[in-house]
MDAnalysis code that builds the backbone (N, CA, C; Angstrom):
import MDAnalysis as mda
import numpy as np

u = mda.Universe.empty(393, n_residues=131, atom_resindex=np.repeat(np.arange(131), 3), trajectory=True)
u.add_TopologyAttr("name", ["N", "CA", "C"] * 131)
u.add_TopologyAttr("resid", np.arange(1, 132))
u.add_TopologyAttr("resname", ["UNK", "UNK", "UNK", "UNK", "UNK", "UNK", "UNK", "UNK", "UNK", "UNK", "UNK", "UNK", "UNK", "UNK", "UNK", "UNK", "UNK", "UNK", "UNK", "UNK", "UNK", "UNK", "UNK", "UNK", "UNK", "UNK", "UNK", "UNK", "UNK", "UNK", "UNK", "UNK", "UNK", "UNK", "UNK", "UNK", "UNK", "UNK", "UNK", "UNK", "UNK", "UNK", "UNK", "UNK", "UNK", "UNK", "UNK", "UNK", "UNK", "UNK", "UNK", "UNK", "UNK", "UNK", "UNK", "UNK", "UNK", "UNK", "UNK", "UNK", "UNK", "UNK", "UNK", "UNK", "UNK", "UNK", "UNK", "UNK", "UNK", "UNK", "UNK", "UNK", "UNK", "UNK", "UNK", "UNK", "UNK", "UNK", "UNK", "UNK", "UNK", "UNK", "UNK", "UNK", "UNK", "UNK", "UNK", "UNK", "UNK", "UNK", "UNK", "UNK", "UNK", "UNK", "UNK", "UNK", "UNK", "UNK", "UNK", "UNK", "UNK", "UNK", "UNK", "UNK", "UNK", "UNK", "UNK", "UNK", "UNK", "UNK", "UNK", "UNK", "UNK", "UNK", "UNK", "UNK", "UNK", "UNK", "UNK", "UNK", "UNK", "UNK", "UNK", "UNK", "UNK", "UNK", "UNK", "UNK", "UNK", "UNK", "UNK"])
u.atoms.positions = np.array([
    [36.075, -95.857, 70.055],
    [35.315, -96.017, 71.264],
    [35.614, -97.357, 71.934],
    [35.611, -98.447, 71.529],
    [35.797, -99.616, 71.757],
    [37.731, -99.949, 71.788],
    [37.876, -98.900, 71.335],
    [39.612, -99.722, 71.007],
    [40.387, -99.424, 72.074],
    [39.694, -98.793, 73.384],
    [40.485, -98.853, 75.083],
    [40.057, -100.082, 75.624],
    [39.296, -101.043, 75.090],
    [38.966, -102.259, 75.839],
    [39.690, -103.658, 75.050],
    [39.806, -104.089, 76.219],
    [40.550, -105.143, 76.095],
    [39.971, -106.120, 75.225],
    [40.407, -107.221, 75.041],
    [39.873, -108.442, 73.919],
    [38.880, -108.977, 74.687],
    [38.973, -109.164, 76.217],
    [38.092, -110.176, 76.578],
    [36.530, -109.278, 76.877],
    [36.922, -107.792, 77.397],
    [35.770, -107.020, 77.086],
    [35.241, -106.928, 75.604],
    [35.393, -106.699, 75.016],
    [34.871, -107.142, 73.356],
    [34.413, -108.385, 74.089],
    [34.869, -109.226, 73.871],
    [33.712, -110.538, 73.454],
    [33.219, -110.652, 74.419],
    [32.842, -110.350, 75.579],
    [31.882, -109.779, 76.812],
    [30.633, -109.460, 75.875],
    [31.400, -107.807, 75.537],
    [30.074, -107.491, 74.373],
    [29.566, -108.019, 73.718],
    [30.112, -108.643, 72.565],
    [29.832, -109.603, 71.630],
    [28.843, -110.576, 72.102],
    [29.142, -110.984, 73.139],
    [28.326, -112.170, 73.657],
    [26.702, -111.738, 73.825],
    [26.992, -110.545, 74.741],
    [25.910, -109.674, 75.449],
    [24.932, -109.546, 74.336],
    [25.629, -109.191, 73.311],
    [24.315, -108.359, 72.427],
    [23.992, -109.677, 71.616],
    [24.549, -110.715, 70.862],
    [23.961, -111.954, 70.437],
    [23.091, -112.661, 71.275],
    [23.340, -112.492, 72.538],
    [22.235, -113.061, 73.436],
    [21.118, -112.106, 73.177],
    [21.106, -110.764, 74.038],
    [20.030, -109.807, 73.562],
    [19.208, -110.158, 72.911],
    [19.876, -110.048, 71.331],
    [19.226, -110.111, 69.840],
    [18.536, -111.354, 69.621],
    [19.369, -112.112, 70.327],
    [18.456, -113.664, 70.354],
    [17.376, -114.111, 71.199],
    [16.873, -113.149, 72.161],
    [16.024, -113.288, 72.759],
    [14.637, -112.096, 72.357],
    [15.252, -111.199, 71.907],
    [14.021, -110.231, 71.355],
    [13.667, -111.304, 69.973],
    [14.087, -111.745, 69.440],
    [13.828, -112.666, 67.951],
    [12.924, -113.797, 68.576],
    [13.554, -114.300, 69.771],
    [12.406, -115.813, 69.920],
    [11.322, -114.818, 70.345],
    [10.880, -113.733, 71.414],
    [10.167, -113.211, 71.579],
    [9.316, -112.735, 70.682],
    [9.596, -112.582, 69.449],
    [8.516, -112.149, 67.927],
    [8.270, -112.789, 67.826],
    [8.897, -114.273, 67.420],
    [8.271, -115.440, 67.071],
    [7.253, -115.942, 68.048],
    [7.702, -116.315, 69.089],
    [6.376, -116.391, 69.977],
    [4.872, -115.718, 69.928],
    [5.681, -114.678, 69.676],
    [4.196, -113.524, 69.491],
    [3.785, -114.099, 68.200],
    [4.009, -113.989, 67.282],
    [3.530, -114.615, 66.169],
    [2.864, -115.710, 65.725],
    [3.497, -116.873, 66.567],
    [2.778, -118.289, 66.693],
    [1.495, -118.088, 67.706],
    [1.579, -117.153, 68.255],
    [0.465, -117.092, 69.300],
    [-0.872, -116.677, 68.627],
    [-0.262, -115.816, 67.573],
    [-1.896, -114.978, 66.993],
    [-2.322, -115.480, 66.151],
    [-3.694, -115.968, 66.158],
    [-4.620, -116.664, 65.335],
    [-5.244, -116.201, 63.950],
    [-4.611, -117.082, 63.345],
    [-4.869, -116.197, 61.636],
    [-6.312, -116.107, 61.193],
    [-6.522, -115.630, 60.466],
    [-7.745, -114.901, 60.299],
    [-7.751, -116.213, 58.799],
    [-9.569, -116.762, 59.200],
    [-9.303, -117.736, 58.067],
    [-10.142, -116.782, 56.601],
    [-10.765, -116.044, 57.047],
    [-11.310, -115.294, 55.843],
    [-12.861, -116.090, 55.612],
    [-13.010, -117.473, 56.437],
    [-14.391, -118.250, 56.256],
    [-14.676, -118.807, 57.007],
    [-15.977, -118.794, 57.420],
    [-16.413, -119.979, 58.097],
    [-17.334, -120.883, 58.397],
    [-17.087, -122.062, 58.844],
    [-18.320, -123.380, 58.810],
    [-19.656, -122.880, 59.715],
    [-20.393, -122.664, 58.794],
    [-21.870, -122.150, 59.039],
    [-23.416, -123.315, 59.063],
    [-23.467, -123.692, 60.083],
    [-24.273, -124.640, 60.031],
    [-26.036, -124.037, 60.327],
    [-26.905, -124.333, 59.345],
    [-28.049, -123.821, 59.427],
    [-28.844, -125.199, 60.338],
    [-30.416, -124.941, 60.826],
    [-30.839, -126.170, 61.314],
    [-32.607, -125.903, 61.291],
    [-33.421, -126.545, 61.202],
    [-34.455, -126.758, 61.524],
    [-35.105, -127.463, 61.752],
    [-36.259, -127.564, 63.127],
    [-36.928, -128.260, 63.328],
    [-38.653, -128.022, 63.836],
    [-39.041, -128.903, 63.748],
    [-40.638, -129.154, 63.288],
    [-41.104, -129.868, 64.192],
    [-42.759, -129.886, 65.145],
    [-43.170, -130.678, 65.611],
    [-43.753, -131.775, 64.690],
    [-44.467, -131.201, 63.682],
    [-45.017, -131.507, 62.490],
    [-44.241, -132.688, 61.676],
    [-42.884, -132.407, 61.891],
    [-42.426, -133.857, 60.983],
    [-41.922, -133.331, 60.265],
    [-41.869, -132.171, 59.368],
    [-41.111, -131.843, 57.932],
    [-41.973, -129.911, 57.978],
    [-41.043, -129.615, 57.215],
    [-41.221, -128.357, 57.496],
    [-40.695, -127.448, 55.868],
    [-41.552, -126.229, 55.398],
    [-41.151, -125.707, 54.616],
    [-39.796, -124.576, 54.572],
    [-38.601, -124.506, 54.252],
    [-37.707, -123.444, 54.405],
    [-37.270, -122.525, 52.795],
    [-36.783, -121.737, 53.055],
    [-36.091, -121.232, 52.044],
    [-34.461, -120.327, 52.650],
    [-33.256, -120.603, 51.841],
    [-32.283, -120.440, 52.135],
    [-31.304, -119.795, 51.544],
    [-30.917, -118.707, 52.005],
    [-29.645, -117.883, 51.584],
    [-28.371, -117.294, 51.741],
    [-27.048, -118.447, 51.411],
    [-25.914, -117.982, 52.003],
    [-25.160, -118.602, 50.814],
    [-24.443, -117.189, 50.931],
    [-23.250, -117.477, 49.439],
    [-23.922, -117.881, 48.587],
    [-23.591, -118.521, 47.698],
    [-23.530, -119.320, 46.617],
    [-24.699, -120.278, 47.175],
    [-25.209, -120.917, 48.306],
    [-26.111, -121.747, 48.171],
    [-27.321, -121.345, 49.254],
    [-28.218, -121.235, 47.443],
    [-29.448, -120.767, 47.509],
    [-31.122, -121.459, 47.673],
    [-31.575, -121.209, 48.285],
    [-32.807, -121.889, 48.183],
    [-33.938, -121.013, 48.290],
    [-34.298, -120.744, 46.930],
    [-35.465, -119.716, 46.162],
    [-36.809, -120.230, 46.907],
    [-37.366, -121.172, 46.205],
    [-38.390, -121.808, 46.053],
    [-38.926, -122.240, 47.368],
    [-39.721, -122.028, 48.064],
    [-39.777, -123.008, 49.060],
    [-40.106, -124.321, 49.259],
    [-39.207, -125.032, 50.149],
    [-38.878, -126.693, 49.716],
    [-38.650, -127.170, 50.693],
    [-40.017, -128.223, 50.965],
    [-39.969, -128.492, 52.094],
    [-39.185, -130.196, 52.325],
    [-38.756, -130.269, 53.781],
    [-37.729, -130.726, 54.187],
    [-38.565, -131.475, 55.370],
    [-37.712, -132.819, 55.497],
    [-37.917, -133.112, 57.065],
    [-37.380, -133.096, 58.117],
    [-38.324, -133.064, 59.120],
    [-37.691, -132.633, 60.470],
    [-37.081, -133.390, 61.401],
    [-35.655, -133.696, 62.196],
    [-34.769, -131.756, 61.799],
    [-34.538, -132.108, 60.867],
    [-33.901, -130.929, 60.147],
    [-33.190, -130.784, 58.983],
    [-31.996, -129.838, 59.176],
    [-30.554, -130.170, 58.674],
    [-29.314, -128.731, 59.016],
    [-28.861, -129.384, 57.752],
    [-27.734, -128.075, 57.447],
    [-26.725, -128.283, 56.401],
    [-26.142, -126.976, 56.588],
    [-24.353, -127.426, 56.624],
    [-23.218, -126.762, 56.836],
    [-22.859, -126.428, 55.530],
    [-22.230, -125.771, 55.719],
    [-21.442, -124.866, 54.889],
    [-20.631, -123.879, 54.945],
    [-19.058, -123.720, 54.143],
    [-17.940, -122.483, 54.153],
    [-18.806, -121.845, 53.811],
    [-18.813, -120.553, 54.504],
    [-18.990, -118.994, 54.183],
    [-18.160, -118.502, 54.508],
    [-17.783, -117.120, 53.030],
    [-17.191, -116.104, 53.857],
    [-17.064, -114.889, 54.640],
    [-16.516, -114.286, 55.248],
    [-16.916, -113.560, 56.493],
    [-17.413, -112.055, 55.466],
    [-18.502, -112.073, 56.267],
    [-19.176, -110.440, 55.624],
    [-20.233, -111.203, 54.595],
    [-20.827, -112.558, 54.710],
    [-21.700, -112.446, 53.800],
    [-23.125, -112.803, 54.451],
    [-23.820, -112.009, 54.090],
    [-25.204, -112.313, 54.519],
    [-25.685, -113.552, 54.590],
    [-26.800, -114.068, 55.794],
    [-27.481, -115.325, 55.540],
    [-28.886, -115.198, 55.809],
    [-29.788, -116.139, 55.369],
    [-31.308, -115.868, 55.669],
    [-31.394, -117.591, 55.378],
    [-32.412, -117.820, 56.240],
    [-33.326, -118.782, 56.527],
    [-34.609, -118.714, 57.293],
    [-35.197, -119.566, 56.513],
    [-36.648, -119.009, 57.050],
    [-37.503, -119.947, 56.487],
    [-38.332, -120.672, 57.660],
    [-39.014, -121.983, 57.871],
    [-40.502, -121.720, 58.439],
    [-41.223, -122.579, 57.801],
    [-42.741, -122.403, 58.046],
    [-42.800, -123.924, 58.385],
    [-44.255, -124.068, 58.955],
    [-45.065, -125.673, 59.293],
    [-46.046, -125.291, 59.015],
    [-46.178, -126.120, 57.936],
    [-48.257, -126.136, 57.363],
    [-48.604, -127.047, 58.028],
    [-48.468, -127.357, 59.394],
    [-49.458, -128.227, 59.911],
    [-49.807, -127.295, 60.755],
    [-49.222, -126.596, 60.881],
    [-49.755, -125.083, 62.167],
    [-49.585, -126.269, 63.597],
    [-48.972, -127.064, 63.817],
    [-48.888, -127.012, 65.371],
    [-47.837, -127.554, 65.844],
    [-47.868, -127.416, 67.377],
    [-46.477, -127.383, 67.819],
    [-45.688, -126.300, 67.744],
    [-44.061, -126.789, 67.975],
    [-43.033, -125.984, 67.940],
    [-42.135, -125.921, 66.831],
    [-41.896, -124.533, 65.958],
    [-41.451, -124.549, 65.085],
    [-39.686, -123.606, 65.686],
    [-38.663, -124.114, 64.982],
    [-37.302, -123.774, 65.921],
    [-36.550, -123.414, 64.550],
    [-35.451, -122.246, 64.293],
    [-34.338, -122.238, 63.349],
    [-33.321, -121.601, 63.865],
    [-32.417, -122.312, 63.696],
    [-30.903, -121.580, 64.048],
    [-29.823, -121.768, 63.132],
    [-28.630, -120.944, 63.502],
    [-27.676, -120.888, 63.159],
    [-26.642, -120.530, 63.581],
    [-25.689, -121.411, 63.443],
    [-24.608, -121.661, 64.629],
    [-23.356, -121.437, 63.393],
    [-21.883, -120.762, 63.801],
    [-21.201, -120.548, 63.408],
    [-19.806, -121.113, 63.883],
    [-19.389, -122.212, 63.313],
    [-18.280, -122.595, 63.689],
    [-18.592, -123.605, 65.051],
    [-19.433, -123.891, 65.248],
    [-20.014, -124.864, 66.678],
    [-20.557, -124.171, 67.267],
    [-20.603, -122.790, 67.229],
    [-21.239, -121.889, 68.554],
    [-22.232, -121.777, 68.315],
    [-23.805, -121.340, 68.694],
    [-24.327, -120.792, 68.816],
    [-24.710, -119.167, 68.498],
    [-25.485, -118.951, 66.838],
    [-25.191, -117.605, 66.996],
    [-26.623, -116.716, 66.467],
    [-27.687, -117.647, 65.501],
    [-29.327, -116.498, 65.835],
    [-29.886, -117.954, 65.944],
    [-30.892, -117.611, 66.598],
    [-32.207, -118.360, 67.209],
    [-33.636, -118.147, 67.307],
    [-34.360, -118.827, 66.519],
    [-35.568, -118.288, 66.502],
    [-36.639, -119.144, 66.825],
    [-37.201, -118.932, 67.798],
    [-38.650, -120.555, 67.798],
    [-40.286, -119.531, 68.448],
    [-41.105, -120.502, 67.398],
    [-42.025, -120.031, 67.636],
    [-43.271, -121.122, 68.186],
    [-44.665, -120.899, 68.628],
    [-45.206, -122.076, 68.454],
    [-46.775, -121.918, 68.181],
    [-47.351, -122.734, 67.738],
    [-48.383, -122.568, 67.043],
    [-49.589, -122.108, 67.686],
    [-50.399, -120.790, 66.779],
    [-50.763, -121.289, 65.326],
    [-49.941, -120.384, 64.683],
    [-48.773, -119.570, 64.786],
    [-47.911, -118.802, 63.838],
    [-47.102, -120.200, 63.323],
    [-47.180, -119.801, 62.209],
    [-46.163, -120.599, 61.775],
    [-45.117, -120.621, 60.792],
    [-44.485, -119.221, 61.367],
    [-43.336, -119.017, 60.127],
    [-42.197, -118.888, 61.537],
    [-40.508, -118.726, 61.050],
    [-39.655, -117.876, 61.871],
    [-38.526, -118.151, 60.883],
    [-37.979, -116.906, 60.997],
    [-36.589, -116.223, 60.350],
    [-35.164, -116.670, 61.033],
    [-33.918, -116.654, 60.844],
    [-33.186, -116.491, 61.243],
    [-31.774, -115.584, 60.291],
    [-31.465, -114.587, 60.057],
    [-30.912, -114.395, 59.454],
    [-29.668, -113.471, 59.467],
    [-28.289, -112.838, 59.637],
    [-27.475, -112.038, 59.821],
    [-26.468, -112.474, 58.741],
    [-25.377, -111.122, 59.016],
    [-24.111, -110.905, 58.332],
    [-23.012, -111.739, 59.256],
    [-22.474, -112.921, 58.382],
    [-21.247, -114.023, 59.442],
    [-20.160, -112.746, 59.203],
    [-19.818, -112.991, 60.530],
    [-18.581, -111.940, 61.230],
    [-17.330, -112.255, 60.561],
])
């Protein structure tokens, strides 16, 4: 098929298709550097706050647990790796019953459950599955 063309047609071709090939290749790579790897975890920052000054919580994500309720002062947060698909719960009371009682949880810097209540209730939840 090729052996009616001359030498300089060959390396015409030659050229043609190493270029080609070399441009569909940077084109994968590009694509590749572009897509954002999946970290499998992430920085989960819990928070609460109290008009009251200090506030009772109890806490559940991964590995770090807080059974008992144990009270804390206000605000109070603590971060932590989680990994994705694991449940969290927090959940904060004020035995002084007044004011504004607030809990969140933010994922990775964002913003992601929110709960505030204000007195004389004085419990609120915040709790979901990190994405």
């Amino acid at each position: 098929m090729f052996s009616r063309l001359s030498d300089r047609s060959k390396n015409v071709l030659q050229l043609l298709f190493v270029l080609g090939f070399s441009a569909i290749m940077m084109a994968i790579v590009f694509y590749l550097l572009s897509i954002k790897p999946v970290s499998g975890s992430r920085s989960v920052n819990f928070r609460v706050e109290a008009s009251g000054g200090f506030s009772i919580i109890t806490l559940q994500a991964g590995k770090l647990i807080i059974s008992k309720p144990t009270t804390v002062t206000s605000p109070w947060q603590k971060t932590v790796q989680i990994p994705d698909g694991t449940e969290v719960y927090l959940t904060a009371s004020n035995p002084t019953q007044t004011g504004k009682l607030k809990c969140s949880i933010s994922i990775d810097q964002q913003p992601w459950q929110e709960e505030t209540t204000n007195a004389p209730k004085d419990g609120v939840a915040c709790a979901g599955i990190v994405p």
